[in-house]
C-alpha positions in Angstrom: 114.1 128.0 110.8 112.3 124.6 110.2 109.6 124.8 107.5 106.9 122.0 106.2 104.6 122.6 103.8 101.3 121.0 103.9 99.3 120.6 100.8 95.5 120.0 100.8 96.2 121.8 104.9 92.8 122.8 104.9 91.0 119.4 104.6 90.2 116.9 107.7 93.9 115.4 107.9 95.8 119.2 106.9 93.9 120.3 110.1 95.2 117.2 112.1 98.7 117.1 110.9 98.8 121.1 111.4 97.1 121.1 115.5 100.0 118.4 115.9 103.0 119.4 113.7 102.9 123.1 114.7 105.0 122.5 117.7 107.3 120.9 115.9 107.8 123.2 113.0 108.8 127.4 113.0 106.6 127.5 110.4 103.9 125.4 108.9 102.4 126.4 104.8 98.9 125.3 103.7 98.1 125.2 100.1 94.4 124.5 99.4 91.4 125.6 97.4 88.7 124.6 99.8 88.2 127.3 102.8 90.6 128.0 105.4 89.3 128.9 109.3 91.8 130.9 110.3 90.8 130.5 113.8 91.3 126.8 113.8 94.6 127.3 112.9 98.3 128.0 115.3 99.7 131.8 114.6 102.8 129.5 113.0 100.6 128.8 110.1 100.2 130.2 106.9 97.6 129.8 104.4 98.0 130.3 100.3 94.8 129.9 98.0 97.1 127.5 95.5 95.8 124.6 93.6 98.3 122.3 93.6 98.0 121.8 89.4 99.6 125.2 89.2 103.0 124.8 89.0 104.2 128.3 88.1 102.5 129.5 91.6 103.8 125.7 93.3 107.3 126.4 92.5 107.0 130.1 93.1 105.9 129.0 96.7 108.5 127.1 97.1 111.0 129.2 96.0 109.7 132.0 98.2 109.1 129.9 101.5 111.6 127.2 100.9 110.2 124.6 103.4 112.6 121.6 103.9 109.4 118.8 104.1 106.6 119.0 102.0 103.4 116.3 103.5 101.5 115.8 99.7 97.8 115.5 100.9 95.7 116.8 98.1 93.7 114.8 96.7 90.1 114.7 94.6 88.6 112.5 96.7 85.9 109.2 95.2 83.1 111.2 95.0 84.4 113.8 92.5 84.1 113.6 88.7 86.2 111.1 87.5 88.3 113.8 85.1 88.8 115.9 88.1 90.1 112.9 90.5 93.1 112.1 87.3 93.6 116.1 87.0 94.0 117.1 90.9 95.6 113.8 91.8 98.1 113.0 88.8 99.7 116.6 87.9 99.3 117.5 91.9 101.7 114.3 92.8 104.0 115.4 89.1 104.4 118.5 90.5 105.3 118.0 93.8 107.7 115.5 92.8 109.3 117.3 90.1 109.5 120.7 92.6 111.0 118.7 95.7 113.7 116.9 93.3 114.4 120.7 91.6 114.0 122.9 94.9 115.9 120.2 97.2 113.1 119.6 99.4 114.8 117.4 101.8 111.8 114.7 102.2 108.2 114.0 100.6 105.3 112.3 102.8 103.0 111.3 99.7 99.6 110.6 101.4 98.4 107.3 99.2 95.4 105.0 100.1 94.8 101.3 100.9 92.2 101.7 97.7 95.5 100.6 95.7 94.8 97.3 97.0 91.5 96.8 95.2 89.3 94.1 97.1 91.6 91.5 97.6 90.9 88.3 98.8 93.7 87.6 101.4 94.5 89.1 104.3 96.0 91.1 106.1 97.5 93.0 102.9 100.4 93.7 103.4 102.6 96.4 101.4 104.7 93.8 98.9 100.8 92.7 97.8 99.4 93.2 94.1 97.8 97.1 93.4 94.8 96.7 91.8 93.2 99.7 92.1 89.1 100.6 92.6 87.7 103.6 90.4 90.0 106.7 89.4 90.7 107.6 93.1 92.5 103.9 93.5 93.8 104.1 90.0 95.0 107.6 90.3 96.9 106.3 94.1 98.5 103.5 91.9 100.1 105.5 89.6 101.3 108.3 92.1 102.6 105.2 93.8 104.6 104.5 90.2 105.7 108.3 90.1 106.7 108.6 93.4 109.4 105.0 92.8 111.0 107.0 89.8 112.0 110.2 92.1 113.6 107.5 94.5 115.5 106.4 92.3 116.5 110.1 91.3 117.5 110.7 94.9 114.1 112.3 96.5 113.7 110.5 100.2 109.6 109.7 99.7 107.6 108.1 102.0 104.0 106.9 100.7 101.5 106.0 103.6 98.9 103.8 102.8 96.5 104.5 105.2 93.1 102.6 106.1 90.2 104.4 106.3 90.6 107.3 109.2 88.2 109.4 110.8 88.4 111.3 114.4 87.2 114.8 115.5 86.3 117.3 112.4 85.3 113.9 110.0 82.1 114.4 108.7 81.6 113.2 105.1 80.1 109.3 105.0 80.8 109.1 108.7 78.6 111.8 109.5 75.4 109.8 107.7 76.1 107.3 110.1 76.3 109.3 113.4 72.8 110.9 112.2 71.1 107.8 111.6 73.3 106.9 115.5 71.6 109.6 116.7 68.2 109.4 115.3 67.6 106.1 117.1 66.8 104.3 113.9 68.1 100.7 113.1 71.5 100.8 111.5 72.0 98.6 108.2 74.9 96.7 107.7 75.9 95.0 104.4 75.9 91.5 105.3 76.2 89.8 108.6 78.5 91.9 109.9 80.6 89.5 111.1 83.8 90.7 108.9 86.5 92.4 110.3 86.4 95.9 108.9 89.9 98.2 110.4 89.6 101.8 110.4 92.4 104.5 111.7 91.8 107.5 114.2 93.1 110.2 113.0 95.6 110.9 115.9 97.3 107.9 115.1 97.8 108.5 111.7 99.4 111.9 112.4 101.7 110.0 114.5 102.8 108.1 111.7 103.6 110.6 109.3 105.8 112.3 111.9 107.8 109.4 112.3 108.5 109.6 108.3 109.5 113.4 109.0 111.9 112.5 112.0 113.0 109.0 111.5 116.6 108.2 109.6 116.5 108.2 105.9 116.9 105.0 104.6 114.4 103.8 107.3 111.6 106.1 105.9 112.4 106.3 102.3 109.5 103.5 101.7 105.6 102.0 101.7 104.2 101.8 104.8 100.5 100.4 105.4 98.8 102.2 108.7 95.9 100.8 110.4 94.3 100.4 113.9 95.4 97.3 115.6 92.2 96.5 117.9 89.3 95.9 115.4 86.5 93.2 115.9 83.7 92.6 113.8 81.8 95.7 111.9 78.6 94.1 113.8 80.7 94.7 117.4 82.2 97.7 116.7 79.3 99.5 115.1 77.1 98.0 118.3 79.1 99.5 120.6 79.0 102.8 118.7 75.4 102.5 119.2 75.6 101.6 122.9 77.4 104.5 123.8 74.9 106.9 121.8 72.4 105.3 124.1 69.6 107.0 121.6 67.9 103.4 120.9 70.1 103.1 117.2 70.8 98.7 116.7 72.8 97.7 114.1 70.8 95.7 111.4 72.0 92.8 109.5 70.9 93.2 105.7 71.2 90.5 102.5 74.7 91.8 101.3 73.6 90.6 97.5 70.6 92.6 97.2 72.1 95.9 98.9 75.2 96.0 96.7 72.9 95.7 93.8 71.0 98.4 94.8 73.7 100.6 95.7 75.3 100.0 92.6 72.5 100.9 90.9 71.8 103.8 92.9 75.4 105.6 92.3 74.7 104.7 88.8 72.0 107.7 89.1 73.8 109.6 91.1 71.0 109.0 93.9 73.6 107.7 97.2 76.8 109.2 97.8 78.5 105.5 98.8 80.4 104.8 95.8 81.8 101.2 94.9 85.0 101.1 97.1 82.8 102.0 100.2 80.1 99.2 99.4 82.3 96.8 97.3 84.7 96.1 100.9 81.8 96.8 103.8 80.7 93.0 104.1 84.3 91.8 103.4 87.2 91.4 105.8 89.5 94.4 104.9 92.7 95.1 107.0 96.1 95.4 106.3 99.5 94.2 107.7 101.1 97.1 110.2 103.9 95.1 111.3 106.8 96.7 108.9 105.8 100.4 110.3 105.9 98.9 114.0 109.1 97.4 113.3 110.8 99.8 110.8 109.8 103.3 112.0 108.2 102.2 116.1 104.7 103.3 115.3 102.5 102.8 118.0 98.7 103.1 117.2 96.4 103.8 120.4 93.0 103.6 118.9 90.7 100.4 118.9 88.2 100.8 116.2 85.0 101.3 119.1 87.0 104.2 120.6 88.0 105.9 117.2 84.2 105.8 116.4 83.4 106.9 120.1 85.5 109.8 119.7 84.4 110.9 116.4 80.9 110.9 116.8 81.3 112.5 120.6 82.3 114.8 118.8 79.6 115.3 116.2 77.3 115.6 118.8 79.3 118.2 121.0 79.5 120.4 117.8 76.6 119.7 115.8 75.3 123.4 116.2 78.3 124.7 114.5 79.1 122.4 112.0 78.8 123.5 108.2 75.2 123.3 106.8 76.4 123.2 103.1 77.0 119.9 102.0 79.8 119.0 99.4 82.0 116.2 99.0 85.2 116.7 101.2 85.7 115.0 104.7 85.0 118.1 106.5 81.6 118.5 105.4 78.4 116.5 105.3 77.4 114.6 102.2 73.9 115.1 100.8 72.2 111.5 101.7 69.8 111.4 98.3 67.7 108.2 99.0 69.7 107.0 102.0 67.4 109.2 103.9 64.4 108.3 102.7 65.0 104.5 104.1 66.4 106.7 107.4 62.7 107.8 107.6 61.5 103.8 107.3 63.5 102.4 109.5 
């Protein structure tokens, strides 16, 4: 019997990687703390309440379910305190590392970030490029990054995927702040002139990816990878044709990038917008990274431009707005509280 385990199953890429993998796998094992739908999931999938800083319940997991892959997804995400992001993200990678090399876990998918890049100034980024990491949630990626080099060396098969920002169906979080303004009608604010190119990721695509470091030979995936969308054009085109396809009356708005950062810096500061520095500190910069060593080393494909990754996300939104969670928090899966973001919705 073929077993993964999925850790942090329950947020926005655990569903993903789960609706795909669970062909693929006998049997699939969530850990997570945040709340599980059973009725989302396959029959193939099972679902432990386990935070992944325990390691007395980690190992006895393992022990008990032995899986043969483990995908490392959980994570404290940016918008968590800052002791909480070092906590979940530095013993939940220790762990996992530690368990795999002792339990014989045949391979590791560590699910990085491109926020271990910083904000460069060249591009595209590509995986050999200085880590400089934004905040504890980049600083935290950096030194899993670190960790995760040491158990090579000891023998574990890792593969750490850096990917760019992804979204797709289920992503609500930032993304669902801009599909209400979308659908509002109301002018959409850019940082800057929008004429940088921004990439992004669907979902699918990233799935996709982390398969291939499941299936493909060893000393092929045992390695970085960057993962990105290959069709991107300006965040000014891709955000307009977001807005043509909501047909609501929503235009994308060019803004003074100086003054916005300022304010959103100051803003965060009182806890008043949920866009913390990595999300405004790259928005009116070109960001995108180099894809060409997973193309060539593992034969990703990606099949998402940026337009239709957007499309498709916030078709979504609108198909399932009536359903979707009305508590706010700060995972992907559910909406973030806008704080003064919607009071200029209501000016604009």
């Amino acid at each position: 019997m073929k077993k993964l385990m999925v850790t942090g199953g329950a947020g926005f890429l655990g569903y993903h990687i789960c609706k795909k993998l669970s062909k693929e796998f006998d049997k699939i094992i969530i850990t997570d703390i945040d709340f599980f739908n059973k009725k989302e999931y396959a029959k193939n999938i099972e679902y432990f309440k386990l935070d992944v800083r325990d390691k007395k319940g980690m190992e006895k997991l393992i022990k008990l379910q032995k899986p043969d892959f483990i995908i490392h997804g959980a994570a404290a995400l940016p918008l968590a305190q800052k002791k909480t992001i070092f906590q979940v993200n530095l013993e939940g990678i220790k762990n996992i590392l530690d368990l795999s090399l002792k339990n014989k876990i045949k391979r590791v998918v560590f699910i990085s970030s491109t926020a271990v890049y910083g904000i460069p100034q060249k591009y595209p980024i590509c995986e050999e490029d200085p880590m400089v990491g934004v905040g504890p949630y980049g600083k935290t990626k950096i030194i899993s990054e670190k960790l995760c080099e040491k158990y090579r060396k000891k023998g574990l098969c890792i593969t750490s995927i850096r990917p760019k920002t992804f979204i797709g169906t289920n992503r609500l979080g930032v993304f669902q702040i801009l599909y209400d303004w979308v659908e509002t009608g109301v002018k959409i604010p850019i940082i800057g002139n929008g004429k940088n190119r921004y990439q992004l990721l669907e979902v699918e695509d990233l799935v996709d990816a982390i398969y291939l470091a499941l299936i493909k030979p060893k000393d092929k995936v045992n390695d970085i990878f960057n993962v990105g969308g290959e069709k991107f054009k300006t965040v000014y085109e891709d955000v307009s044709e977001l807005c043509k396809f909501a047909n609501s009356g929503a235009r994308v708005m060019r803004t003074p990038a100086f003054l916005i950062i300022f304010a959103l810096r100051f803003f965060e500061m009182l806890n008043l917008s949920p866009l913390y520095k990595w999300v405004y500190g790259t928005a009116q910069k070109d960001s995108f990274v180099s894809i060409d060593k997973i193309k060539k080393q593992l034969g990703w494909e990606p099949r998402y431009s940026n337009a239709q990754a957007l499309i498709r996300s916030y078709k979504w939104y609108i198909d399932n707005k009536p359903t979707l969670a009305k508590e706010e928090g700060i995972t992907h899966r559910v909406p973030w509280a806008q704080g003064v973001l919607g009071l200029f919705k209501k000016i604009l």
